[in-house]
Backbone as numpy.savetxt, mean C-alpha at the origin, in Angstrom:
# Nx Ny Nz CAx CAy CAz Cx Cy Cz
9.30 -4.34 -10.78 7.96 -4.90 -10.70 7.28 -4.54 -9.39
7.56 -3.09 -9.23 6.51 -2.64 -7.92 7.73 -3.11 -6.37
8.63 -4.53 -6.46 9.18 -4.79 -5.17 10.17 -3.45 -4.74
10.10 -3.03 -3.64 11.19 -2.36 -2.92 12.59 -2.30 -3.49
13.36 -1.47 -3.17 15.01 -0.70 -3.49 15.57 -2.19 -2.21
16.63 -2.49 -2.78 17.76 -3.20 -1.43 18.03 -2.15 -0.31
17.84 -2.96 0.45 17.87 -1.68 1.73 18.73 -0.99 1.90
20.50 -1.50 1.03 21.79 -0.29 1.27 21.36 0.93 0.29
20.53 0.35 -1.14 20.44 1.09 -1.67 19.44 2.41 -0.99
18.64 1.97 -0.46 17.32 2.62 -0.36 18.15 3.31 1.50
18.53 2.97 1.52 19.44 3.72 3.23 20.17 4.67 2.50
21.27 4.88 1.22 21.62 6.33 0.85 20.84 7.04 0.36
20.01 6.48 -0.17 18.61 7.41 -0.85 17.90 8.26 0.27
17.44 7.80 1.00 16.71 7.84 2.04 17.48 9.33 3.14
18.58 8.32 3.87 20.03 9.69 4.16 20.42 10.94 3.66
20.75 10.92 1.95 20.57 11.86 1.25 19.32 13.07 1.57
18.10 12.25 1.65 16.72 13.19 1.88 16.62 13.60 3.36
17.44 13.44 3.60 18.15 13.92 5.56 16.97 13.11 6.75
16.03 11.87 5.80 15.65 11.45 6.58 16.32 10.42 8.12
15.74 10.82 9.57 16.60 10.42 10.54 15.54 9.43 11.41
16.10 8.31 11.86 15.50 7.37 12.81 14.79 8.05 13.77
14.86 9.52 14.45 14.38 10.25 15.74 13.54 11.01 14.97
13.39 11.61 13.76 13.05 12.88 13.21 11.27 12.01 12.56
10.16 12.53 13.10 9.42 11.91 12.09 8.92 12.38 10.74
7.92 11.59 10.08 8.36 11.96 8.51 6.84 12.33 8.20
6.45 13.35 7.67 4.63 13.34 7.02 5.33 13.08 5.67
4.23 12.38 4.92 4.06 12.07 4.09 2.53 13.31 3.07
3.34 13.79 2.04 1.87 14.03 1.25 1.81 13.58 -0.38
0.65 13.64 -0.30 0.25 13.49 -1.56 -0.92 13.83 -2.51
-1.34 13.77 -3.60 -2.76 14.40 -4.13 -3.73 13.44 -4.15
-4.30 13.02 -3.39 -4.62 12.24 -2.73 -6.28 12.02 -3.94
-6.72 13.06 -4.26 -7.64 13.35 -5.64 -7.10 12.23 -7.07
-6.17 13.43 -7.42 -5.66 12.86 -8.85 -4.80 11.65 -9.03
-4.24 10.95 -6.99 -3.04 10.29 -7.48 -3.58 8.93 -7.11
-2.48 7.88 -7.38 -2.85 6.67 -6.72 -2.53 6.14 -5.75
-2.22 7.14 -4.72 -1.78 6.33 -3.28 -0.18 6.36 -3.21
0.01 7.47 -3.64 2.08 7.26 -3.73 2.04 7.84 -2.56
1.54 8.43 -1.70 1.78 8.99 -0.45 1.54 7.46 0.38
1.08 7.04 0.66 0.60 5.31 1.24 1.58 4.85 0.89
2.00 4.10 -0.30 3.13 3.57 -0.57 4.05 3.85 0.29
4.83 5.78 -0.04 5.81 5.85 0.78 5.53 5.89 2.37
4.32 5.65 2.72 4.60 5.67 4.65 4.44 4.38 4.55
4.11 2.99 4.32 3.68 2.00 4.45 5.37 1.36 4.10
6.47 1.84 2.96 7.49 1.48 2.84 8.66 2.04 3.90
8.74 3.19 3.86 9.20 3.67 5.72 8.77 2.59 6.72
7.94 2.49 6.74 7.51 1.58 8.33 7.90 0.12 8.36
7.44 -0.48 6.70 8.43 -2.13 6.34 9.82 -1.61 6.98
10.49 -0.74 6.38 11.96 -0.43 6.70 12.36 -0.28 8.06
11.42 0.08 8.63 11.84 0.01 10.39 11.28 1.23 10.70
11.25 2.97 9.95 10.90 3.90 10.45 9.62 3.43 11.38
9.57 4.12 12.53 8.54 4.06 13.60 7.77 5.89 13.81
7.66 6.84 13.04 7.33 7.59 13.08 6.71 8.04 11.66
6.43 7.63 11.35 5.73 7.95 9.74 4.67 8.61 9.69
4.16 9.17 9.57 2.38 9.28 9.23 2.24 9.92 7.65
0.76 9.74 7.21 0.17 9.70 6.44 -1.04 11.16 6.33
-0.74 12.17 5.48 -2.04 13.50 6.10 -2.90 13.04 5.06
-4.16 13.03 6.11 -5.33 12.99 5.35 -6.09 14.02 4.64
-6.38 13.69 3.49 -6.84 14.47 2.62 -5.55 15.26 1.66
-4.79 14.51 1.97 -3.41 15.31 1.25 -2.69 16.69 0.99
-2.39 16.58 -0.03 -1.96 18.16 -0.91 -2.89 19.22 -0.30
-4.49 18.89 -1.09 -5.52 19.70 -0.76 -5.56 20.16 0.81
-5.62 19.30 1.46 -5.96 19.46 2.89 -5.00 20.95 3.43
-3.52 20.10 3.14 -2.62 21.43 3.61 -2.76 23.03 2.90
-2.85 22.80 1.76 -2.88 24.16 1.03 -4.22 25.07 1.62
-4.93 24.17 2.27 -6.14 24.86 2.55 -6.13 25.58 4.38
-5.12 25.07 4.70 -4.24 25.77 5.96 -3.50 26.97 6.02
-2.97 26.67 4.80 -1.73 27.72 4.16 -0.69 27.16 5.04
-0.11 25.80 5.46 0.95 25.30 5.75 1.78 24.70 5.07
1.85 24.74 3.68 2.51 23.92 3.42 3.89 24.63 2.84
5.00 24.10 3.10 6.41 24.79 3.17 7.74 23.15 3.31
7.86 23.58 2.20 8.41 22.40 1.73 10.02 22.82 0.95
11.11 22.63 2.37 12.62 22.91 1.79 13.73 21.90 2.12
14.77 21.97 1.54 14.84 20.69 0.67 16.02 20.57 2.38
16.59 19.31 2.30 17.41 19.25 3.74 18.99 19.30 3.61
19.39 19.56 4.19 20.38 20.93 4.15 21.52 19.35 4.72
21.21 18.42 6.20 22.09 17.63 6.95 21.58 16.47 6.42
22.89 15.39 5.95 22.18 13.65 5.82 21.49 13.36 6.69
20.81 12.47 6.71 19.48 11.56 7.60 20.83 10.33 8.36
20.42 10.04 9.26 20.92 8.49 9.88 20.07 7.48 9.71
18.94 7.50 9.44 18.05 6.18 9.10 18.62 4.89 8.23
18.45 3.40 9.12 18.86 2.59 8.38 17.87 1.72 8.09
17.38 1.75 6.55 16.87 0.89 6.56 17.02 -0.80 6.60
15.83 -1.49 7.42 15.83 -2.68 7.30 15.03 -3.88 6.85
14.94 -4.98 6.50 14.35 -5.81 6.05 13.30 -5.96 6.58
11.46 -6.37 6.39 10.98 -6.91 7.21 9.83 -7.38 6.60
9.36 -8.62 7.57 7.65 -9.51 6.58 6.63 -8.49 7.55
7.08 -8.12 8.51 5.87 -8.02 9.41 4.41 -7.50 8.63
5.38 -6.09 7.82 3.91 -5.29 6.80 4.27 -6.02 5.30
4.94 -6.26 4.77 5.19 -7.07 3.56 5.10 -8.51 3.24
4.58 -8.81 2.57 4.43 -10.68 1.77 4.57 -10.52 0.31
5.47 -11.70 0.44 5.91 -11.90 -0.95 5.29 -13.51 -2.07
5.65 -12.86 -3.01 4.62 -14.19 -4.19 4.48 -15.64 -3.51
6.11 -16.02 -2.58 5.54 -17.22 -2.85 4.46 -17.57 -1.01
4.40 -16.34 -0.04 3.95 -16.64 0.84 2.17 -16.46 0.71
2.55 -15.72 -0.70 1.00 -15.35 -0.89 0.33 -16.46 -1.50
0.88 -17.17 -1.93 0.89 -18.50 -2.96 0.24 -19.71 -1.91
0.82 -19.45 -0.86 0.92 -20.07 0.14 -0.25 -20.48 1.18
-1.15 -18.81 1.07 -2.04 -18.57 2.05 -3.39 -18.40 0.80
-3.56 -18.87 -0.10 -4.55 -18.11 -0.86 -5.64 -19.47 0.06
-5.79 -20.08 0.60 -6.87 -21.25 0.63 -7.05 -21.11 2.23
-6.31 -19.96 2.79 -6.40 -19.68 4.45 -7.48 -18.85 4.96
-8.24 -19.42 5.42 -9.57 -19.11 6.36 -9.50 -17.53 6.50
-8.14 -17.62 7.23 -7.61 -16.30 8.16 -6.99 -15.42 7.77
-7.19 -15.45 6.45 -6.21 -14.36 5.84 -7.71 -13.95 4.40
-7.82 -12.69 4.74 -8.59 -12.08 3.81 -7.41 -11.07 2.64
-8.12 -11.05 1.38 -7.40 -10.58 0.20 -8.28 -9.60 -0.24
-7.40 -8.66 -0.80 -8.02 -7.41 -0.86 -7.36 -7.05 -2.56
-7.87 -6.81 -3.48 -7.61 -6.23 -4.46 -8.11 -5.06 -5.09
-7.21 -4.08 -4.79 -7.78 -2.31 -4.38 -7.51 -2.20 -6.01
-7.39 -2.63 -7.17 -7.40 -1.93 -8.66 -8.59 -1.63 -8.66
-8.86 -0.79 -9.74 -10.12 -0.49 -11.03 -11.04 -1.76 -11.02
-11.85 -1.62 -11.12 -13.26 -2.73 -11.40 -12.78 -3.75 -12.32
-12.49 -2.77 -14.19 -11.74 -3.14 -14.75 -10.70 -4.07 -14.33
-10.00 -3.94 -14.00 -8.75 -4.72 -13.66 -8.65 -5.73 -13.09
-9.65 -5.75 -12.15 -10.48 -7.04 -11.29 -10.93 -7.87 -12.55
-11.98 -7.30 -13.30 -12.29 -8.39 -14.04 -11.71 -8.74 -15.22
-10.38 -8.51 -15.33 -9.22 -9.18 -16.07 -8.74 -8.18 -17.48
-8.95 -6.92 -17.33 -8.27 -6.30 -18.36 -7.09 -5.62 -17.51
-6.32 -5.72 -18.79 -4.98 -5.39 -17.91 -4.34 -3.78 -18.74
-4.81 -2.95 -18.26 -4.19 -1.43 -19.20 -2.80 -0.89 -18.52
-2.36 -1.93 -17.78 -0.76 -1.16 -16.66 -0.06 -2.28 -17.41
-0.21 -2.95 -18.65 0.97 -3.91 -19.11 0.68 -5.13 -18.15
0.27 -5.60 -17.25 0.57 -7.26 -16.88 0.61 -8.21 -17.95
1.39 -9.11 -17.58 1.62 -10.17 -18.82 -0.02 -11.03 -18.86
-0.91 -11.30 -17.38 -1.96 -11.81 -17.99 -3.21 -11.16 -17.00
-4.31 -11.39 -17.11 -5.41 -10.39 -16.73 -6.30 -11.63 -15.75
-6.86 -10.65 -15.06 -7.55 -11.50 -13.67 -7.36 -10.91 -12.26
-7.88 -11.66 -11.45 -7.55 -11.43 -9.55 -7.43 -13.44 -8.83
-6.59 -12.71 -8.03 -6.67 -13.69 -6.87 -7.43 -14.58 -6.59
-7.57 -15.59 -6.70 -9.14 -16.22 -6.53 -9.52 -15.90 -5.55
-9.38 -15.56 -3.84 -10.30 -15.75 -2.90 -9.97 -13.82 -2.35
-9.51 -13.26 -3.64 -9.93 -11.97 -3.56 -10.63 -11.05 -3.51
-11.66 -10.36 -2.63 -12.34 -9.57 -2.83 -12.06 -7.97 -3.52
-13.06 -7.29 -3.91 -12.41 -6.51 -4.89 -12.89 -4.82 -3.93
-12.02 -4.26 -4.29 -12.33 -2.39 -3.07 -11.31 -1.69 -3.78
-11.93 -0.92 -4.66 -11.31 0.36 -5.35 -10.73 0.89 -4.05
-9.54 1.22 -3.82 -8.76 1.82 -3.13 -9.61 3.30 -2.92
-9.92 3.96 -3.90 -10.54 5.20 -3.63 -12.11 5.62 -3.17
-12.56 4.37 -3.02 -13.53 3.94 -2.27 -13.50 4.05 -0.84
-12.62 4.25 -0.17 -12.60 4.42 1.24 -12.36 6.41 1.21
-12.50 7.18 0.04 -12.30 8.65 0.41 -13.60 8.87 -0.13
-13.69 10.54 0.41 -15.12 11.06 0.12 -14.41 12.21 -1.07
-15.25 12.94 -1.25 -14.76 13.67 -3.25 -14.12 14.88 -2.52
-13.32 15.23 -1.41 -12.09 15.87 -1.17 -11.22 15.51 -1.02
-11.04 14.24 -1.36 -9.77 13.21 -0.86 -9.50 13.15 0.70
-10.31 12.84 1.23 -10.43 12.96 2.97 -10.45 11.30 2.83
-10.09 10.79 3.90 -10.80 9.59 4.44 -11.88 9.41 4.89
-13.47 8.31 4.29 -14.78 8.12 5.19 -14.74 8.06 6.99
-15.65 8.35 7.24 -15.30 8.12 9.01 -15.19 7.00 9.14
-14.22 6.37 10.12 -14.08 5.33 10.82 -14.77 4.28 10.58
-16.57 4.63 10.90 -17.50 3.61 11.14 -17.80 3.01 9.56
-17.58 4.32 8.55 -17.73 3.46 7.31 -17.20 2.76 7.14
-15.85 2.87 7.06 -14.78 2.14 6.42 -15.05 0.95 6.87
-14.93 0.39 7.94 -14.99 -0.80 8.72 -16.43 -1.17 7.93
-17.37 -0.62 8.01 -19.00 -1.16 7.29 -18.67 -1.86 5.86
-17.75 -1.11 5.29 -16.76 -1.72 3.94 -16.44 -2.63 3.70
-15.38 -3.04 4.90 -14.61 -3.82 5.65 -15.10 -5.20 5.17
-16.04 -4.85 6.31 -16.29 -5.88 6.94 -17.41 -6.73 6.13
-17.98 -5.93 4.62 -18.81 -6.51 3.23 -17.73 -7.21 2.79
-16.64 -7.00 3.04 -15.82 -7.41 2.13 -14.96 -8.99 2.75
-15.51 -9.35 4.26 -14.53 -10.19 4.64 -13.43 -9.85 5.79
-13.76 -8.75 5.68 -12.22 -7.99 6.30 -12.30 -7.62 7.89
-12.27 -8.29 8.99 -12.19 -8.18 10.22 -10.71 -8.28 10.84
-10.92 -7.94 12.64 -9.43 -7.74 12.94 -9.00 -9.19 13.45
-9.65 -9.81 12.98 -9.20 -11.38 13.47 -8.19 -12.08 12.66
-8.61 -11.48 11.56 -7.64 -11.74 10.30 -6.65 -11.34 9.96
-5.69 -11.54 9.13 -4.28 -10.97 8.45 -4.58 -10.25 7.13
-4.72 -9.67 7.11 -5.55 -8.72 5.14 -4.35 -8.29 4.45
-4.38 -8.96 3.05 -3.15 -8.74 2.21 -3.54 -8.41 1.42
-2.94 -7.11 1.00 -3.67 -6.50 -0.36 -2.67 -6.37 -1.78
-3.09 -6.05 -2.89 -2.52 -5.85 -4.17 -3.06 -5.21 -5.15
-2.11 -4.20 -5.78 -2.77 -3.94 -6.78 -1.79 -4.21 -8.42
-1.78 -3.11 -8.98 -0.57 -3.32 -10.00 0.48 -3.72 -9.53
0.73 -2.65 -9.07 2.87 -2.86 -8.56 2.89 -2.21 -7.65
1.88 -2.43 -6.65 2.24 -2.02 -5.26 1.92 -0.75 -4.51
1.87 -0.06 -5.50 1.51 1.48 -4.99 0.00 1.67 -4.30
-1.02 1.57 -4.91 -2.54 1.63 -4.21 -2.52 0.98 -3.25
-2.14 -0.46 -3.02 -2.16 -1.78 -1.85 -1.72 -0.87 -0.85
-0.20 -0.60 -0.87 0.56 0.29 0.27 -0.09 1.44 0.71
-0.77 2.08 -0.26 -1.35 2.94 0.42 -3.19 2.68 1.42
-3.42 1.56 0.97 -4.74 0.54 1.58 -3.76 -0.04 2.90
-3.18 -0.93 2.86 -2.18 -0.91 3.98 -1.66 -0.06 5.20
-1.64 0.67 5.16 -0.74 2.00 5.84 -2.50 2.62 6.44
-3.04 3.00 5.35 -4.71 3.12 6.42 -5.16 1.86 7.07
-4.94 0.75 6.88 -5.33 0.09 7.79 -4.80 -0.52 8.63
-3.30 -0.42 8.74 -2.70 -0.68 9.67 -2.83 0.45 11.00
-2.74 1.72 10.73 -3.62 2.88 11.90 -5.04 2.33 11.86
-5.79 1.71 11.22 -6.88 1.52 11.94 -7.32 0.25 12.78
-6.18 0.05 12.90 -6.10 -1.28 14.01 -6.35 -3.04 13.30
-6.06 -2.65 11.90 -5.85 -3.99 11.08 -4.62 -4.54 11.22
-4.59 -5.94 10.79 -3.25 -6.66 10.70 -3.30 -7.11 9.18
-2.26 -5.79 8.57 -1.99 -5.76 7.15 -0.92 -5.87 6.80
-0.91 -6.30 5.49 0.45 -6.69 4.56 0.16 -6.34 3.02
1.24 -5.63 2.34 1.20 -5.29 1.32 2.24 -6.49 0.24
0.84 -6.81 -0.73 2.16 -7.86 -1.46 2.91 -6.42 -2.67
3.74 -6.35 -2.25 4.55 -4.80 -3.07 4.62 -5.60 -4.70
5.09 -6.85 -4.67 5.37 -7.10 -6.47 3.58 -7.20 -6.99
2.54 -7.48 -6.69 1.29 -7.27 -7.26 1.36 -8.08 -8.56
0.19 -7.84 -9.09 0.02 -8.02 -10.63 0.66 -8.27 -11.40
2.06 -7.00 -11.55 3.22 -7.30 -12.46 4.07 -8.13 -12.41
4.23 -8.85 -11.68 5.02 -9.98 -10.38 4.56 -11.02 -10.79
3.50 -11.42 -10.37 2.19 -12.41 -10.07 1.91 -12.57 -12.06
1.63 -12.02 -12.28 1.20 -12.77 -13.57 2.25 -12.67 -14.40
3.68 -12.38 -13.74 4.81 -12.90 -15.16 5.11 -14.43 -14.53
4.51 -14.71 -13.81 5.21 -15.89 -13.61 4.13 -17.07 -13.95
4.39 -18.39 -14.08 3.96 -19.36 -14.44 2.41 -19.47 -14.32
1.29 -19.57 -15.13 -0.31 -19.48 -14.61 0.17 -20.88 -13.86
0.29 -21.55 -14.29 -0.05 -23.17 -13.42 0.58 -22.90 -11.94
1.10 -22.41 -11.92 1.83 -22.03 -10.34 1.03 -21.06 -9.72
1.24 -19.59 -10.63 0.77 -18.57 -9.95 -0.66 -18.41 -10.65
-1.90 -18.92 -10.10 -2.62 -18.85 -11.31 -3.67 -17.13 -10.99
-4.67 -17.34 -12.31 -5.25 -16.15 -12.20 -6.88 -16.45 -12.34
-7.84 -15.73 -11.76 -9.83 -15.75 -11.88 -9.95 -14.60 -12.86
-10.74 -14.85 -13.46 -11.26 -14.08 -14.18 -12.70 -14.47 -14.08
C-alpha cells in the first residue's frame, strides 16, 4: 500500500545496487511521462538516512540532451544501511492526528479527478483530506519537465497555504507523486513529510476513523 520495504530488507536491496553511505546517488527519471518515481526514490534514500541524494531536474530528457547519460550496472556491494525515520515520513495514525493543526498544511498532489473523489488507482473509497488543499504534482514543471523558477513555485505555495512556518504533508495514491512533491520541497527550504501509505492506506481503513471530503 505505497509504505516502504523493512529496512533489512531494503539494506540488501539497496547493497546489491552497490549503493554506499560516502558514494552519492542521482536519481533519474521521465519526469514528462512519469509520476514522480524519481522523487519517491530520493525522498526514500534520505527517510533511510542517505545524506547525499539528489534529484536531476528535468530528468531523462534533460540528460540525453547533454549526451551524458551512461548508465552501468555496479560491479562492488554498496555499505549503506538503511534506517528508520519520522523526520521526512508520517504515518496514518500521526496524520489522523494533525488533520485540525493550524501548523501543519496538507497537500494532495493527485489528478483533479481524484481530489474530487473518483478513485481510477483502485482505493477502497474516493475523496481528500478534509483540510487538504489540492496541487497536481505536475503543476510545479513547465512542458519540458524542468522545474518552474523558484519564485513560482513558492507563488503556488503559498495560494495554497503552504509557508516555511509550517510542517507540509503530502499524499497521493501510494506514495509515489507525494515523495516526489516532498524531496522538491524539502531542497527548497520546506519542512516536509511524505505520508508514503496515501489513499490506498487511508481509505482501507475505517471511514468513521479515517474519514474522507468529497
Amino acid at each position: 500500500m505505497g509504505r516502504p520495504l523493512p529496512v533489512e530488507q531494503a539494506t540488501k536491496k539497496l547493497q546489491g545496487l552497490g549503493i554506499s553511505k560516502e558514494r552519492p546517488v542521482v536519481v533519474l527519471g521521465d519526469s514528462i511521462k512519469g509520476w514522480g518515481e524519481d522523487g519517491r526514490v530520493t525522498w526514500l534514500l534520505r527517510a533511510w538516512g542517505h545524506s547525499r541524494v539528489v534529484l536531476v531536474d528535468g530528468g531523462l530528457g534533460a540528460v540525453e540532451k547533454v549526451g551524458a547519460l551512461s548508465i552501468k550496472p555496479a560491479v562492488v556491494p554498496g555499505n549503506f544501511v538503511a534506517s528508520e525515520s519520522s523526520q521526512l515520513e508520517i504515518k496514518k495514525e500521526e496524520v489522523k492526528g494533525k488533520l485540525s493543526r493550524k501548523d501543519v498544511a496538507f497537500l494532495d498532489v493527485r489528478e483533479p479527478r481524484e481530489y474530487k473523489g473518483q478513485t481510477p488507482y483502485g482505493e477502497k473509497r474516493g475523496g481528500h483530506l478534509s483540510p487538504a488543499q489540492h496541487l497536481f504534482f505536475k503543476d510545479l514543471l513547465d512542458k519540458e519537465g524542468r522545474l518552474l523558477p523558484r519564485e513560482q513555485i513558492e507563488k503556488v505555495l503559498a495560494s495554497r497555504g503552504v509557508t516555511r512556518d509550517k510542517e507540509v504533508v503530502s499524499y497521493c495514491t501510494g506514495g509515489i507523486r507525494s515523495g516526489w512533491v516532498t524531496a522538491v520541497l524539502n531542497d527548497l527550504g520546506y519542512k516536509a513529510r511524505n505520508y508514503a501509505g496515501s489513499m490506498w492506506e487511508w481509505s482501507a481503513q475505517a471511514a468513521e476513523e479515517y474519514p474522507l471530503q468529497k
